[in-house]
N, C-alpha and C positions, 0 to 999 in steps of 0.2 A: 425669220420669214414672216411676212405680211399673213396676219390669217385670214382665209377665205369665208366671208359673210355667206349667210343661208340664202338658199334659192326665197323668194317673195312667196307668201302663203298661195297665191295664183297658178304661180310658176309651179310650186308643189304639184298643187293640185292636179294642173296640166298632166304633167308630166305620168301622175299617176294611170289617170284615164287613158293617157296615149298609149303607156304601155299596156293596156288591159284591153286595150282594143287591137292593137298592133299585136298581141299574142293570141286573140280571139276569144279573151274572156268576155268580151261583152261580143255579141253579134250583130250581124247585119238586118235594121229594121226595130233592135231592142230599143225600148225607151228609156231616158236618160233624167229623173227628176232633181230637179235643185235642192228640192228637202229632203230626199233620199239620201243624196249622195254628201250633200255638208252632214248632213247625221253619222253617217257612216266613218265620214274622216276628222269628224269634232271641230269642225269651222263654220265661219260663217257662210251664209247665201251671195254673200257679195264676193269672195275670191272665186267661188264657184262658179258666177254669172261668168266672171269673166275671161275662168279658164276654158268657159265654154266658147265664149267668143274665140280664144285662140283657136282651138278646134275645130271650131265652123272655117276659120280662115285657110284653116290646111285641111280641108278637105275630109274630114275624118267625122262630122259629127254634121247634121242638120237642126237650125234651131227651129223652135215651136214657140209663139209669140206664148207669153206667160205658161206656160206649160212643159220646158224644159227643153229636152234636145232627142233627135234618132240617130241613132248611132248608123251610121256612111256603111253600107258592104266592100270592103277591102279584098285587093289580090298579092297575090305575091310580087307581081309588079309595082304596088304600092309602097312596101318594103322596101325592094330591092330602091328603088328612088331615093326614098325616105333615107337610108344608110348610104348610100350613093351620095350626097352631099354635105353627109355629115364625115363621112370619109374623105372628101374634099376641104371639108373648113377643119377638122379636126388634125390633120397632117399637116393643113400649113400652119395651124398654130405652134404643133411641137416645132418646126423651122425656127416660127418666130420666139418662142419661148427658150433656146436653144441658144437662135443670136444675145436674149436678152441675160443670157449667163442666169436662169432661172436656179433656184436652190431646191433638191429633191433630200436631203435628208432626213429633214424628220419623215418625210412620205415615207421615205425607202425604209426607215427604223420602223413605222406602222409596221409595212408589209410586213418585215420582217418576222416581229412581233406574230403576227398573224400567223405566219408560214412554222414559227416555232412551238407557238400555244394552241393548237390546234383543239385540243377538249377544250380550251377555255375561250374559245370566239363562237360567239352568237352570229346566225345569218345578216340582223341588224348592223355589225361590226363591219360586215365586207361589203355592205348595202354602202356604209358611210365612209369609207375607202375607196371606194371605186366613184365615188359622187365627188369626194374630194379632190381626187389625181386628175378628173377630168377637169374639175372649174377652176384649179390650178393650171392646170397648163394653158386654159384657154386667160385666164388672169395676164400671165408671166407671156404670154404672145403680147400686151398690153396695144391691144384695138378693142375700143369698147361696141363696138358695131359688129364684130367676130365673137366676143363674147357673146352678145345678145343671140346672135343668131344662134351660137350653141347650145344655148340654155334652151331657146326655143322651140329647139330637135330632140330636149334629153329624153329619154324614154328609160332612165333609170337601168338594172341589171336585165340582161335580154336575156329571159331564163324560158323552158319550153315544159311543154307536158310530157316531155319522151323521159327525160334522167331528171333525178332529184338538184334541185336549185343546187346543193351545195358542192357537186360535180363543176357545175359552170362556177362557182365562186373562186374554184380552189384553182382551175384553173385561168380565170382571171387574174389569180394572185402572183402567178407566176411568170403573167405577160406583163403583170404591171412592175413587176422586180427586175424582167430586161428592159424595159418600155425608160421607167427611171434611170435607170444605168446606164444605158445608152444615152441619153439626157445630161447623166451627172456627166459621162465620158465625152460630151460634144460630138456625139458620134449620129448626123443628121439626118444620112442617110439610114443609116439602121433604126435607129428612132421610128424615123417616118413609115417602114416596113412594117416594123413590130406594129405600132398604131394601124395601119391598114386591118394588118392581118385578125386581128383584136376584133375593131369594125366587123369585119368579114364573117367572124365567127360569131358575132351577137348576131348579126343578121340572117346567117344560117340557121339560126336555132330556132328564131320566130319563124324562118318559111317551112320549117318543118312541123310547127303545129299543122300547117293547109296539108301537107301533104300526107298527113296521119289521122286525118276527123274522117 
């Protein structure tokens, strides 16, 4: 199987902030600086500019003419949206990944691996599993227009302040080992369920930071 290239140091970047605001670690009004925040993640000012520009595009972030960006006040209806369409591009890729006779076993031998060595997996480990199973399957849909769009929705492991991160990991690990199997089994419609439900449950967990501050 074709290996899956790294998201663009921008895309990174994005994706990080999206999550960090989409969970409510940054707030409504907080300020957002360019040298701050490349220091923080060890890159340049230039992927940063421009993950910002992403950001400002989806609503999430206001730019400051040289002076960086304010982070947008979010509601749970933002969320709900925000997961709402990637629930929609994300199921019809398994479809399409499915017709394209995609190959899931070294993924499903990862999981596996994971679900067996439990003391010996770091949070980093199911960070980059769960990053891989996604832009794989949006890969193996093979529209490069659905991929973009995915990539430009990712908001990484949707973990909350309520239970420790590796509650959500473990049970990620286990929808990604039907989620594949169903995949390997050509099984489109359950595929598509699993994947919904998946969605469903990362995005409940971010609406439950509002509902608990």
């Amino acid at each position: 199987m074709e290996p899956i290239k790294q998201m663009p140091t921008s895309t990174r970047v994005a994706s990080l902030l999206r999550k960090a605001i989409l969970s409510g670690e940054y707030s409504g009004d907080e300020e957002l600086s360019l040298t701050k925040v490349s220091n923080q993640l060890g890159v340049s000012r230039t992927p940063v500019r421009e993950a910002f520009q992403q950001l400002s595009s989806e609503g999430l972030i206001t730019l400051r003419m040289n002076k960086g960006a304010i982070v947008k006040s979010i509601d749970k209806k933002f969320i709900i949206d925000h997961f709402e369409v990637r629930i929609l591009l994300e199921c019809e890729a398994v479809r399409r990944a499915i017709k394209n006779n995609m190959d899931v076993s070294d993924l499903l031998k990862r999981e596996q691996k994971l679900k067996n060595n439990p003391n010996e997996s770091t949070i980093e480990d199911y960070v980059q599993v769960n990053q891989d199973i996604h832009r794989s399957i949006w890969k193996a849909a093979d529209n490069q227009k659905l991929f973009q769009l995915c990539e430009e929705l990712w908001n990484g492991s949707s973990t909350n302040n309520i239970y420790p991160a590796i509650e959500h990991h473990l049970k990620s690990l286990d929808e990604h080992i039907a989620l594949l199997t169903a995949i390997q089994n050509k099984q489109a419609d359950k595929a598509n369920s699993i994947m919904e439900k998946h969605l469903t449950r990362s995005m409940n967990n971010l609406i439950a930071n509002f509902d608990n501050k």
